[in-house]
PAGUBA-225194 format. One line per 4 residues: for each residue x, y, z of N, C-alpha, C. Coordinates in pm, whole numbers, plus 50000, padded with zeros to 5 digits. Layout:
! PAGUBA-225194
X,Y,Z,X,Y,Z,X,Y,Z; ... .
***
This chain:
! PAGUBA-225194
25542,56753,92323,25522,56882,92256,25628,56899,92147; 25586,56910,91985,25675,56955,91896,25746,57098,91920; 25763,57128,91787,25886,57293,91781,25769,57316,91759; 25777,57471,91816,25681,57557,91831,25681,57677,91731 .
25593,57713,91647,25598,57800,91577,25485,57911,91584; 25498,58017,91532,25429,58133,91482,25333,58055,91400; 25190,58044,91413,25091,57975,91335,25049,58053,91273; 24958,58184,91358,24849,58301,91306,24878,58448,91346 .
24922,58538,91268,24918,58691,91275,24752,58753,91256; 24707,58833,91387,24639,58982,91341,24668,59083,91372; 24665,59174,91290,24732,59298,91284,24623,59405,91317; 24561,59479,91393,24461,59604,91340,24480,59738,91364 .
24480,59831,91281,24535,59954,91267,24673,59991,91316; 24750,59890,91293,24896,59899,91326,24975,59922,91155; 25077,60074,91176,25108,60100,91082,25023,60147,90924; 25086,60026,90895,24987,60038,90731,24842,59975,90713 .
24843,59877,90828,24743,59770,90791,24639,59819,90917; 24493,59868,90816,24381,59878,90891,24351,59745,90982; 24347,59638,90879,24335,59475,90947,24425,59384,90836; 24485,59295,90916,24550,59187,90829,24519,59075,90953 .
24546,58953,90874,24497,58795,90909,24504,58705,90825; 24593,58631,90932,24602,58508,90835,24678,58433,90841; 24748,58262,90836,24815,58205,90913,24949,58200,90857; 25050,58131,90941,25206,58114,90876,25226,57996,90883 .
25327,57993,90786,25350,57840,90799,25501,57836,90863; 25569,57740,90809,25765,57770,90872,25863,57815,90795; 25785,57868,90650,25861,57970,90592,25793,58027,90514; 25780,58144,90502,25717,58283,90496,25752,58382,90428 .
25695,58433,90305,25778,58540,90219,25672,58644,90216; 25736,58733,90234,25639,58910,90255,25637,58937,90071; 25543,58966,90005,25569,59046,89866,25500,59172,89871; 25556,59254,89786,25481,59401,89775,25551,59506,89752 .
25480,59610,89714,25512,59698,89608,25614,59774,89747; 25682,59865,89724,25799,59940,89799,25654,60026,89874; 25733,60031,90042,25598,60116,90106,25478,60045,90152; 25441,59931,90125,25339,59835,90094,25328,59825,90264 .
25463,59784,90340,25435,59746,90513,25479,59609,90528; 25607,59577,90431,25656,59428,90424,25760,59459,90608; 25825,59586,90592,25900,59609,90718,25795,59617,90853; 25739,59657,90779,25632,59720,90930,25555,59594,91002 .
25527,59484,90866,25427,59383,90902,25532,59306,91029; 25656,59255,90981,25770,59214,91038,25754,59305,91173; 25781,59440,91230,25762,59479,91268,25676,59486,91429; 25541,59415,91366,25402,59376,91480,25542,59327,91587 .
25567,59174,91524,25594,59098,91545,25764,59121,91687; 25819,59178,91630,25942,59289,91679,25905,59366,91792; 25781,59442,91791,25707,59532,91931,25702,59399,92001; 25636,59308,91986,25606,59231,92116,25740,59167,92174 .
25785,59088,92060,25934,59081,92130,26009,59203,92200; 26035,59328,92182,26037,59435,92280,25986,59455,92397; 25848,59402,92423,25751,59430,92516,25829,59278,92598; 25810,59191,92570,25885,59060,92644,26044,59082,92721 .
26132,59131,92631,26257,59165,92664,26246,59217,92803; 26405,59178,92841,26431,59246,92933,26504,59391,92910; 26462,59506,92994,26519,59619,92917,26444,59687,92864; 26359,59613,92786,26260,59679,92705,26117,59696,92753 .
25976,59660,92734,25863,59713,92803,25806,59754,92707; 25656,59777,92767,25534,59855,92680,25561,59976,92619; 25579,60100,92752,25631,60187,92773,25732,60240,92644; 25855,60139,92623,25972,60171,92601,25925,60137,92409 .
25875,60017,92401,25838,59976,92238,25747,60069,92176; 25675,60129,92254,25577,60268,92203,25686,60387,92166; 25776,60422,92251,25846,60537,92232,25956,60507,92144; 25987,60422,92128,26111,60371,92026,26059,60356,91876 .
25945,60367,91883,25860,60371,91709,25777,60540,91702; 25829,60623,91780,25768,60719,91726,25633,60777,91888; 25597,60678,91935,25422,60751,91965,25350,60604,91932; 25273,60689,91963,25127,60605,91915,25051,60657,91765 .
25112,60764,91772,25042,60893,91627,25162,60796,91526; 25291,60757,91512,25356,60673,91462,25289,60546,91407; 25248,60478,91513,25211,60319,91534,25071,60325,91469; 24972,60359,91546,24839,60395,91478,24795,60452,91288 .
24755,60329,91232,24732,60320,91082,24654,60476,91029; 24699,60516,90967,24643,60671,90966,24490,60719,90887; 24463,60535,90765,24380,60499,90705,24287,60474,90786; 24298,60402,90923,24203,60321,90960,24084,60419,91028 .
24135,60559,91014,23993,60647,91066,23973,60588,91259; 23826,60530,91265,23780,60511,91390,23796,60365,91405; 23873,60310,91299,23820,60127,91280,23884,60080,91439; 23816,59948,91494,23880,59961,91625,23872,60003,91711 .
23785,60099,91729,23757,60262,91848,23899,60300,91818; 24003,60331,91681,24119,60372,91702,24235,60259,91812; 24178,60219,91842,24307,60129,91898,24421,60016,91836; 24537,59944,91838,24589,59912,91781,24589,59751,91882 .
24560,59677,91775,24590,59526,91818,24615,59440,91793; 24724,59387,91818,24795,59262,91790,24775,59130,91837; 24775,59020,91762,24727,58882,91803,24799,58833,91742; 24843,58747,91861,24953,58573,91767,24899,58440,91808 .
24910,58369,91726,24923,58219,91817,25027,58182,91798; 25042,58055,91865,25178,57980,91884,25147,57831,91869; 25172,57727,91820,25160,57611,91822,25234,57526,91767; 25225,57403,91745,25289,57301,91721,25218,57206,91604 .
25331,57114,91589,25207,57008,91494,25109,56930,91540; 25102,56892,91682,24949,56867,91744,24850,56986,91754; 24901,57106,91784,24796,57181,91822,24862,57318,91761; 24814,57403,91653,24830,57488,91634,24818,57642,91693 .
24726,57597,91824,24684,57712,91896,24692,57687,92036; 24827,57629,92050,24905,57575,92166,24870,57700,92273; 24928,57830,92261,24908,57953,92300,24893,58035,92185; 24794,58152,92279,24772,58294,92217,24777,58425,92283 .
24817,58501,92227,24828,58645,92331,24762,58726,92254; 24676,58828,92292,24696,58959,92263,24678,59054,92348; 24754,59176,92267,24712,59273,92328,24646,59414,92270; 24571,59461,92334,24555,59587,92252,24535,59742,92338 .
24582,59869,92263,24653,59957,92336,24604,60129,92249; 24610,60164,92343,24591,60292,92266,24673,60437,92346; 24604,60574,92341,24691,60660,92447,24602,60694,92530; 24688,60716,92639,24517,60798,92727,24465,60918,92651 .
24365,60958,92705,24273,61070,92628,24315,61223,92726; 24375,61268,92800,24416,61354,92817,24540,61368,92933; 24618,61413,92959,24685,61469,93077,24821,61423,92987; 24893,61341,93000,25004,61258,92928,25050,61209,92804 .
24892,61149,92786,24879,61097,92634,24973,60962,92673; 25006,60884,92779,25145,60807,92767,25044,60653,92711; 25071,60557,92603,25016,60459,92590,24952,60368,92717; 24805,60326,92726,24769,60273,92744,24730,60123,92728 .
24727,60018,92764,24680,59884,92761,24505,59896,92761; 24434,59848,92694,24257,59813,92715,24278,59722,92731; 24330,59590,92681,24284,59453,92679,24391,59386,92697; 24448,59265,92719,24512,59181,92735,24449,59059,92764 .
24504,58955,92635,24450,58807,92677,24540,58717,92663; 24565,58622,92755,24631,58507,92671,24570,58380,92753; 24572,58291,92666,24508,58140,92631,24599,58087,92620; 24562,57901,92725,24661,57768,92650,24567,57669,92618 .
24577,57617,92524,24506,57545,92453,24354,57555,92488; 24282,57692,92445,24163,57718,92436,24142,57765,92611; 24189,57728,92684,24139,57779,92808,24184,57944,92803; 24117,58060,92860,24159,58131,92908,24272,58174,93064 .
24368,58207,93035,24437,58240,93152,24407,58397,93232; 24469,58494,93130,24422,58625,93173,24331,58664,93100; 24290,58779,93150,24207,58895,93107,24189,59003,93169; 24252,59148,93077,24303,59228,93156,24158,59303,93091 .
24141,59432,93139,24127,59475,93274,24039,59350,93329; 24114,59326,93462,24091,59270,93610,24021,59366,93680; 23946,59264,93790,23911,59371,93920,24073,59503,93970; 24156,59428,93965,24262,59488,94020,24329,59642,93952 .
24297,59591,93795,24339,59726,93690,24292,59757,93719; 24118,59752,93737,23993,59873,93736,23998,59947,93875; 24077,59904,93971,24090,59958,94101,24206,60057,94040; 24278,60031,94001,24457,60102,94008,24438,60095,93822 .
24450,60203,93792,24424,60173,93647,24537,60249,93607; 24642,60268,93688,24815,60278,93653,24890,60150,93603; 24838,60070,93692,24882,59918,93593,24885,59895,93465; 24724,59944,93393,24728,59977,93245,24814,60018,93161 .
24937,60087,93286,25030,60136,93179,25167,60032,93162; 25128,59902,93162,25253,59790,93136,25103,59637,93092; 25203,59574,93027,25151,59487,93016,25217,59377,93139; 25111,59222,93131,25171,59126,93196,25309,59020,93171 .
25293,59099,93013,25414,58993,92919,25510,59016,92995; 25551,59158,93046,25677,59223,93092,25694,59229,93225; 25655,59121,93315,25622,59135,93457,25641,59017,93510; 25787,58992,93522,25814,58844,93604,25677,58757,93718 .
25672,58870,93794,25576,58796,93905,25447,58801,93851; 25416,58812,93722,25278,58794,93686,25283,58691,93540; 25345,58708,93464,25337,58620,93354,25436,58447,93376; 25394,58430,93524,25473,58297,93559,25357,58184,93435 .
25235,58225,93487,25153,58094,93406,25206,58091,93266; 25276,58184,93200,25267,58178,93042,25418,58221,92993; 25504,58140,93080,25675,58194,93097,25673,58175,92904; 25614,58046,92887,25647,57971,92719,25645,58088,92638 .
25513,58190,92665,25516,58292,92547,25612,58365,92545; 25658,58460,92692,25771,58527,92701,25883,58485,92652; 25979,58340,92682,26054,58277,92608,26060,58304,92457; 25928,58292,92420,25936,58244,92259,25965,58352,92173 .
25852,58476,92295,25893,58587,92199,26049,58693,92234; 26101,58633,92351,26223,58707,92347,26316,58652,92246; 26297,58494,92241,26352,58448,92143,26365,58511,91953; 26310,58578,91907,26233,58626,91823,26392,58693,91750 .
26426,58695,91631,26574,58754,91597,26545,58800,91487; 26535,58952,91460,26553,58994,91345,26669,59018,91225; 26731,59053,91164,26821,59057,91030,26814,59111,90946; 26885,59250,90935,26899,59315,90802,27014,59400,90806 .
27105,59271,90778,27254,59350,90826,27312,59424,90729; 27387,59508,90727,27463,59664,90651,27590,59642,90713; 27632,59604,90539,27784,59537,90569,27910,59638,90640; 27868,59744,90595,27985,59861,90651,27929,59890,90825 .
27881,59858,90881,27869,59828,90986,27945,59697,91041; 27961,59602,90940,28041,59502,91021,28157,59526,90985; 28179,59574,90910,28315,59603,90880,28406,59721,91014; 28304,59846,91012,28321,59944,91117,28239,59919,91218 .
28214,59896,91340,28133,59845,91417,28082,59970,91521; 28198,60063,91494,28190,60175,91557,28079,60294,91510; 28076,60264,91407,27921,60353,91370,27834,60335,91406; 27839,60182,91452,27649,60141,91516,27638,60195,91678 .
27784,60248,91713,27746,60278,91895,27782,60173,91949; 27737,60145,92061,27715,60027,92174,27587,59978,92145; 27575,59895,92051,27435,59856,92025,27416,59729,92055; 27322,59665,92161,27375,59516,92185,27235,59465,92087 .
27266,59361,92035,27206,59267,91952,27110,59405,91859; 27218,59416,91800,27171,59508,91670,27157,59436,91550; 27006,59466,91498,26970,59407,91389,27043,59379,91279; 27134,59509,91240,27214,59580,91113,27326,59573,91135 .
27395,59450,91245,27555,59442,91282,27636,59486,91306; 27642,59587,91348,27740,59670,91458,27796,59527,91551; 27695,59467,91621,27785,59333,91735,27726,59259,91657; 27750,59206,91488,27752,59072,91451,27871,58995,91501 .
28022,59044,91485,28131,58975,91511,28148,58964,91663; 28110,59049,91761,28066,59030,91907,28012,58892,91915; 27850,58918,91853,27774,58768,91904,27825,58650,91865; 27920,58638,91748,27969,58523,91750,28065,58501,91804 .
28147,58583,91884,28279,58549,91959,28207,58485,92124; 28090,58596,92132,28047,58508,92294,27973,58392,92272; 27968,58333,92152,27906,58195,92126,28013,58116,92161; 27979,58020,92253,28081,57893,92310,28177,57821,92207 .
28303,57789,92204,28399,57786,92110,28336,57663,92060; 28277,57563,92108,28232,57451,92016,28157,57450,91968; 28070,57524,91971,27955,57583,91916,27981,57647,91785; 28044,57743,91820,28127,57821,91715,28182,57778,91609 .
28246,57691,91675,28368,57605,91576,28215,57511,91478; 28142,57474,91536,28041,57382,91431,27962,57463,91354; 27942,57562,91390,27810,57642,91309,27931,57689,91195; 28058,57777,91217,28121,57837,91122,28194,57737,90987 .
28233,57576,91097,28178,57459,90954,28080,57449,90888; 27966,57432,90905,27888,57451,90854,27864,57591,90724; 27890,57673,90817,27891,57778,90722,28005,57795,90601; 28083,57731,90635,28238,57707,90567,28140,57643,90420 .
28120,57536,90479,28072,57418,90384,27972,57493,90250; 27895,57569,90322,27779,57661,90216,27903,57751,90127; 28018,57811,90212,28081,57975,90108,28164,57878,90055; 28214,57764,90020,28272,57697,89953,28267,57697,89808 .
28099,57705,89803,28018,57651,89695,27963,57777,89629; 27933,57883,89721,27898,58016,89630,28007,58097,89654; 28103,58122,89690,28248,58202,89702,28362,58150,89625; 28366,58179,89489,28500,58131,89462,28615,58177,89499 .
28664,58024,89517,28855,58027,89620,28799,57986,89723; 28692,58095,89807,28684,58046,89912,28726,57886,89988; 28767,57972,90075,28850,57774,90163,28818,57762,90273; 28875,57868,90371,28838,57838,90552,28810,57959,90605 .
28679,57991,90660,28637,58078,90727,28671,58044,90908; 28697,58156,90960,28720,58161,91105,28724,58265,91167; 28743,58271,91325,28704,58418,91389,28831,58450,91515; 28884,58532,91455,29042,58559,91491,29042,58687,91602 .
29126,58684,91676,29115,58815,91780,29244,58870,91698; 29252,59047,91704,29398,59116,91666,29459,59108,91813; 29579,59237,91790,29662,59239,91956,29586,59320,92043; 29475,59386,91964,29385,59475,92078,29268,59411,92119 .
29277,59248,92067,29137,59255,92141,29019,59253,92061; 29033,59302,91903,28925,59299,91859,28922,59198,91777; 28753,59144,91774,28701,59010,91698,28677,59038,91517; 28775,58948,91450,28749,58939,91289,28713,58826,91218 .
28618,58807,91111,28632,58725,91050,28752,58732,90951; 28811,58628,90933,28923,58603,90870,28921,58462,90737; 28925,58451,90668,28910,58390,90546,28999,58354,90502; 29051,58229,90448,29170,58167,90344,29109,58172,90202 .
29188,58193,90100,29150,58219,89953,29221,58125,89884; 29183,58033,89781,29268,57957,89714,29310,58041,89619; 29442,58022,89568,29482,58083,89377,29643,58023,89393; 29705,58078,89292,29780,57994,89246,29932,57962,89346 .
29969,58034,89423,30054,58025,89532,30045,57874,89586; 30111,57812,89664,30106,57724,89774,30013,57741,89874; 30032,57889,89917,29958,57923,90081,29852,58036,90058; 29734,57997,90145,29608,58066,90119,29665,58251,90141 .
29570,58275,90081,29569,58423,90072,29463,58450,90210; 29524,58560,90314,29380,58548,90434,29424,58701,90384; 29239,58722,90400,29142,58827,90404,29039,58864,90556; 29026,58954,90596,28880,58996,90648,28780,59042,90665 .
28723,59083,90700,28519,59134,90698,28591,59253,90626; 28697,59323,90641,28724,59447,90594,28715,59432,90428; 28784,59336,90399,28836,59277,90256,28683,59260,90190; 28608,59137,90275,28456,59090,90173,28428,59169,90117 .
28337,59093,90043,28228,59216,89964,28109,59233,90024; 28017,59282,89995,27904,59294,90068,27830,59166,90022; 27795,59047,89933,27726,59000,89914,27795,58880,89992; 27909,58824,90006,27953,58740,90110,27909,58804,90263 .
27939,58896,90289,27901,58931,90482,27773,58927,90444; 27671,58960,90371,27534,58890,90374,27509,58769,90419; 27560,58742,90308,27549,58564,90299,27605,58506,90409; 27679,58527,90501,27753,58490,90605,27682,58495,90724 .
27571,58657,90735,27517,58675,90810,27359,58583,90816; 27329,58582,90664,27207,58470,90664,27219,58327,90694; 27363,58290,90693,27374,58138,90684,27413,58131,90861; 27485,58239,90939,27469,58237,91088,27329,58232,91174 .
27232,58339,91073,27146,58358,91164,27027,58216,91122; 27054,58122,91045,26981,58011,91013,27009,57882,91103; 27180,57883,91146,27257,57776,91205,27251,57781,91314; 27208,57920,91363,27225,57945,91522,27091,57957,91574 .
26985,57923,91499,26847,57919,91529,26760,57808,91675; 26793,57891,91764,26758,57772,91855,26621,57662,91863; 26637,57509,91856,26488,57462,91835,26375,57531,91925; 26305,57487,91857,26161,57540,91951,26125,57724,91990 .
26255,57785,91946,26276,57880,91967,26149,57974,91873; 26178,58110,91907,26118,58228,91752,26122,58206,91636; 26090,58256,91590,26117,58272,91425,26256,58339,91378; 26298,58317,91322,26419,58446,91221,26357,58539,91145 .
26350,58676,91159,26297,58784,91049,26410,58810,90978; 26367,58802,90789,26495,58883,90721,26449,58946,90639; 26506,59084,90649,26484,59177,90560,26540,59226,90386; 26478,59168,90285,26555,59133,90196,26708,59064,90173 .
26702,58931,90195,26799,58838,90207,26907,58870,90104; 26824,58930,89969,26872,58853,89800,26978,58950,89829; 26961,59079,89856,27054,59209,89845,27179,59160,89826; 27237,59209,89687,27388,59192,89721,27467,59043,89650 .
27317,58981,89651,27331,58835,89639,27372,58793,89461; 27428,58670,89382,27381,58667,89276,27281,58563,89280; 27184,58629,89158,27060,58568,89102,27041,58383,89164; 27152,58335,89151,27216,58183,89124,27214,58096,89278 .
27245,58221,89315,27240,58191,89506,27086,58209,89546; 27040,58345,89515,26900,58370,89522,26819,58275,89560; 26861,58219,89375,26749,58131,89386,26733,57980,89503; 26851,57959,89506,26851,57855,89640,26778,57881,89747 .
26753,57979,89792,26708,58037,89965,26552,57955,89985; 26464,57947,89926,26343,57904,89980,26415,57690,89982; 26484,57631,89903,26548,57523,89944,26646,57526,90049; 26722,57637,90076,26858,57650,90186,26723,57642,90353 .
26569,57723,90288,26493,57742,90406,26467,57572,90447; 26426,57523,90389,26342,57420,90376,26425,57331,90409; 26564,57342,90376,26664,57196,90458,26688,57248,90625; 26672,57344,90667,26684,57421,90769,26538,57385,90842 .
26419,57382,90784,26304,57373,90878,26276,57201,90837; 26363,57122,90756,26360,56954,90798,26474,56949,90889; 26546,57030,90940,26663,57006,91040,26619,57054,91161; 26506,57061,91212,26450,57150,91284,26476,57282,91345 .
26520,57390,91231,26582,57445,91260,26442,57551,91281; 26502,57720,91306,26400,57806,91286,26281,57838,91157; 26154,57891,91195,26093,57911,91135,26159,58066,91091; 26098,58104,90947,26155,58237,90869,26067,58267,90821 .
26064,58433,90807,25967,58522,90794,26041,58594,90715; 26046,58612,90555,26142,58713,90527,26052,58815,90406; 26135,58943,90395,26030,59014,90279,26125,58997,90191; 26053,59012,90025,26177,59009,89943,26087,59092,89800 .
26175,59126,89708,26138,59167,89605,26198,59068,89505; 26239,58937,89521,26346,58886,89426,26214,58771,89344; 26194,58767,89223,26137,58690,89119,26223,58553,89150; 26329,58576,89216,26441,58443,89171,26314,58359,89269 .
26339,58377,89396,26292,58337,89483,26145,58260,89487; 26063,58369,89400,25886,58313,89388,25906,58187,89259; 26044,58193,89188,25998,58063,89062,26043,57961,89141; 26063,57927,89258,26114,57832,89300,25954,57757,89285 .
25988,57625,89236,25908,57548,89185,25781,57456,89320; 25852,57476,89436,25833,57370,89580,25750,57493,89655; 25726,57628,89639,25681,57717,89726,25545,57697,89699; 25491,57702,89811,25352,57670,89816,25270,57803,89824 .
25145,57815,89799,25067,57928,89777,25053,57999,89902; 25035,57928,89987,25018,57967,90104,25122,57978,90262; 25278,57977,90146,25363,58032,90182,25382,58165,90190; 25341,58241,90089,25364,58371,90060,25247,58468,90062 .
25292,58569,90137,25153,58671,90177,25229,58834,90095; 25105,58840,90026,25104,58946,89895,25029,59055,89972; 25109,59193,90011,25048,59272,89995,25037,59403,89918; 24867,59489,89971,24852,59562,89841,24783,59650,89908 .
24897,59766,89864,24852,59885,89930,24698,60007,89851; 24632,60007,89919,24486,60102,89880,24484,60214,89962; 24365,60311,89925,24353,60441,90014,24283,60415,90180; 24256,60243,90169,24209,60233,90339,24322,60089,90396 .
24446,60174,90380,24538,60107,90379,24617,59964,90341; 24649,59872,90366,24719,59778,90331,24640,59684,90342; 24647,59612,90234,24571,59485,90294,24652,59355,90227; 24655,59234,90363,24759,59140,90364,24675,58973,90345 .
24773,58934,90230,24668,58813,90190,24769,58751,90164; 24739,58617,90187,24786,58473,90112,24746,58431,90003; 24872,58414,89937,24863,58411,89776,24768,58290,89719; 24743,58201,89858,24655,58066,89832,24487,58117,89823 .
24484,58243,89935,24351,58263,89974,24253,58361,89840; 24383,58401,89712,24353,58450,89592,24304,58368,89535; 24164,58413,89492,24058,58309,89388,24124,58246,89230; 24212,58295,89187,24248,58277,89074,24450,58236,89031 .
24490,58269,89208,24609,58211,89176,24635,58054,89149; 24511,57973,89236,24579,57825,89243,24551,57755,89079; 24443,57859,89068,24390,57768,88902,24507,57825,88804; 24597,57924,88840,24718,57976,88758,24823,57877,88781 .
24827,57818,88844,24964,57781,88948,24924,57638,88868; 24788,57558,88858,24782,57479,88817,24792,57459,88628; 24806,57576,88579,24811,57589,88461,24966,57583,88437; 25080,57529,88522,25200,57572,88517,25291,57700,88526 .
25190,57777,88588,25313,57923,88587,25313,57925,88713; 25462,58000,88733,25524,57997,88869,25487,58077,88951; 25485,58114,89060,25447,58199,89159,25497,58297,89096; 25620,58326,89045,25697,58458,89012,25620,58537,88904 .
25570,58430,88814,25504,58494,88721,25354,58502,88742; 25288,58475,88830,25138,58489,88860,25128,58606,88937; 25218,58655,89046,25236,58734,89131,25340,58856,89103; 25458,58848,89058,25521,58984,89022,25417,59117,88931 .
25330,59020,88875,25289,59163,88771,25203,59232,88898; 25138,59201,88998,25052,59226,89124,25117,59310,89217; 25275,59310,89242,25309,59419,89295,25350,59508,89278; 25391,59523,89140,25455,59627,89042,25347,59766,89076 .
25416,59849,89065,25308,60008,89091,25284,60017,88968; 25134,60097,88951,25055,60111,88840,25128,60238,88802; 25132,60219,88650,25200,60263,88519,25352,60297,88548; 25446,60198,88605,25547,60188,88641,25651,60247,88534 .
25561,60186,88437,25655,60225,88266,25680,60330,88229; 25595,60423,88319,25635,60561,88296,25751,60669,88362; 25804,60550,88452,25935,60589,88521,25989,60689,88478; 26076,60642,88345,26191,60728,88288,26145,60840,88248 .
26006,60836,88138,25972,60985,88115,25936,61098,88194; 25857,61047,88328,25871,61122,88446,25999,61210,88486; 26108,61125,88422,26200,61168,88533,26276,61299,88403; 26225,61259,88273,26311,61323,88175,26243,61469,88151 .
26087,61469,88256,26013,61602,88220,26131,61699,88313; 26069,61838,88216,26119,61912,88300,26007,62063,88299 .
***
């Protein structure tokens, strides 16, 4: 069995998207206009890993987004009988549809309103395993209110999916959070880094010590001075990154997370969460990488992806607004899923599955330029005068 990846997303009446579909490959760029559901699409993906977790649950991923009046696409009217459902596969390079889950959920219709389960399926390689409702739900139809993902003594046949999707790591770290860690609370494995400098101190010191070479090796090259990155305890106990600076002295200048700028603790945080990607594992979600970034670095990331998924590292799912990124010359059409928001909500496509991008693409223009004018909001140009009425 190869590394296992995220093959196929469906989405239906979740959030923005009445229906979306359509496959992934091992690196993945969200495009679209601001609002579009680049967070939300990421998102699907995030509930189920919730629902897998320990800690977390059906129950708990419904109430942590709001409801179901939250979750539920507001476009999609009756599409669905109103219900919301999610479908993944999972596969490999023999078999792309190694496993599949879904589930789909709605609220009860009176007393509670607390989310409900209708369906639950999951499949290994084309066989069916479950199918919920069972004789047993339809007896006790309190069960309905959890899925099997989240149920040790029941999801033994399909431990792989649970694994894969607890495995699942999102990213969209906010540097003054790593800097102050105390604003984020007690937040364990917080997206936005409150315990970024935590998770790398409980990473095993050899471990540590290789990934932060590694990472050394990358801020070398886009950090000038930069020299030796490392992760230092003070006298209380608390975990810092700490940095040597070359200039004209003999002895490095050390700095820490306090000192960076925000476009290094980015970059620090993207080049950790790439190195520490376990094989076979989830995907990495990132939420606009470029932020912060210069143009020059930018443009590296779909190559920084691509030496990372020949190293077998994680597959990546990231949204971005950066042009740097789409002229990369090696991105394939059906890397990147364009969406475009309408009055019956979002709808999510692969830039390959567009009738007129590949014959563009073959005319020599770059993704950046076939596709940026597509997410831009209509009469954008009228920004400033908008803003100068009074």
């Amino acid at each position: 069995m190869g590394l296992m990846r995220l093959t196929h997303v469906t989405v239906r009446n979740w959030r923005n998207f009445k229906q979306a579909d359509f496959d992934l490959r091992d690196r993945m760029f969200v495009i679209g206009p601001n609002a579009s559901g680049k967070s939300n699409l990421l998102d699907a993906l995030r509930f189920l890993r919730h629902i897998a977790s320990a800690g977390g649950g059906f129950q708990d991923a419904v109430a942590r987004r709001g409801g179901m009046a939250r979750i539920r696409c507001l476009a999609a009217r009756n599409f669905n009988h109103g219900h919301v459902t999610l479908r993944i596969a999972i596969g490999d390079e023999t078999n792309r549809a190694r496993w599949s889950y879904e589930v789909t959920f709605t609220a009860e219709p009176r007393g509670r309103h607390r989310p409900i389960v209708k369906k639950e399926i999951v499949a290994s390689d084309g066989h069916e395993l479950l199918a919920r409702p069972n004789a047993e739900d339809k007896a006790d139809p309190e069960r309905m209110t959890q899925t099997h993902l989240e149920q040790v003594n029941s999801n033994r046949e399909f431990r792989p999916i649970v694994d894969f999707l607890r495995s699942i790591r999102y990213l969209h770290l906010v540097p003054h959070l790593i800097r102050d860690p105390e604003r984020g609370g007690d937040r364990i494995e917080d997206p936005y880094g409150a315990d970024f400098l935590l998770r790398i101190a409980e990473t095993p010191e050899k471990t540590r010590g290789r990934r932060l070479q590694q990472i050394n090796q990358a801020l070398r090259v886009a950090v000038p001075q930069l020299d030796e990155l490392t992760l230092v305890q003070d006298r209380i106990g608390r975990w810092h990154l700490q940095a040597g600076y070359k200039h004209w002295r003999p002895h490095l200048a050390v700095q820490n997370e306090r000192d960076f700028s925000d476009g290094t603790l980015r970059l620090i945080g993207l080049l950790w969460s790439l190195v520490s990607g376990r094989k076979g594992g989830g995907p990495v979600l990132l939420e606009e990488p470029e932020l912060s970034l210069h143009s020059s670095v930018v443009r590296q990331l779909p190559a920084i992806l691509n030496r990372v998924r020949r190293a077998g590292g994680p597959q990546v799912l990231l949204t971005t607004h950066s042009n740097e990124v789409l002229a990369d010359e090696d991105l394939d059409t059906d890397e990147v899923v364009i969406l475009s928001p309408g009055e019956e909500g979002t709808e999510a496509q692969t830039a390959g599955s567009l009738p007129d991008v590949q014959a563009l693409r073959d005319g020599e223009l770059s993704l950046a330029e076939i596709l940026s004018p597509r997410t831009e909001p209509n009469a954008v140009q009228e920004l400033p005068s908008r803003i100068a009425q009074r």
